[in-house]
C-alpha positions, 0 to 999 in steps of 0.5 A: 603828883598826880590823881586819877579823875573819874570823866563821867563822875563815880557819884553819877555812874562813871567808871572810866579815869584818867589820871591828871596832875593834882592840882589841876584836878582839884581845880577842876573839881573847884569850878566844875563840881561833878559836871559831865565834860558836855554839861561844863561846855553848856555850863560855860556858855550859859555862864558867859552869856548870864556875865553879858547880860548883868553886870554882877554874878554871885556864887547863888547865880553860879550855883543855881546854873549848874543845878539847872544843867544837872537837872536837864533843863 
């Protein structure tokens, strides 16, 4: 089964879809919520480096990341 993704998210503006496996896309939508593809690679870096410098990172750190980058700063 496949579903079709919206690359820029529908809520912020994106109209172009690409249709993926199911699975995959509620996997994604799961870890990346409704970031842009160049927030998730600011996301994942940021990420990496927050789990290099501490020794536990909880759902509040990972929630409050992806605000700041949706937020731009």
């Amino acid at each position: 089964m496949v579903s079709k993704h919206h690359v820029i998210p529908s809520s912020r503006g994106g109209v172009h879809t690409c249709e993926i496996p199911d699975n995959f896309h509620q996997s994604w939508h799961h870890l990346f919520q409704n970031l842009t593809p160049e927030e998730i690679i600011t996301f994942v870096i940021k990420l990496n480096n927050l789990m290099y410098s501490r020794n536990e990172v909880t759902w509040q750190d990972i929630n409050s990341l992806i605000n700041q980058i949706k937020g731009g700063k």
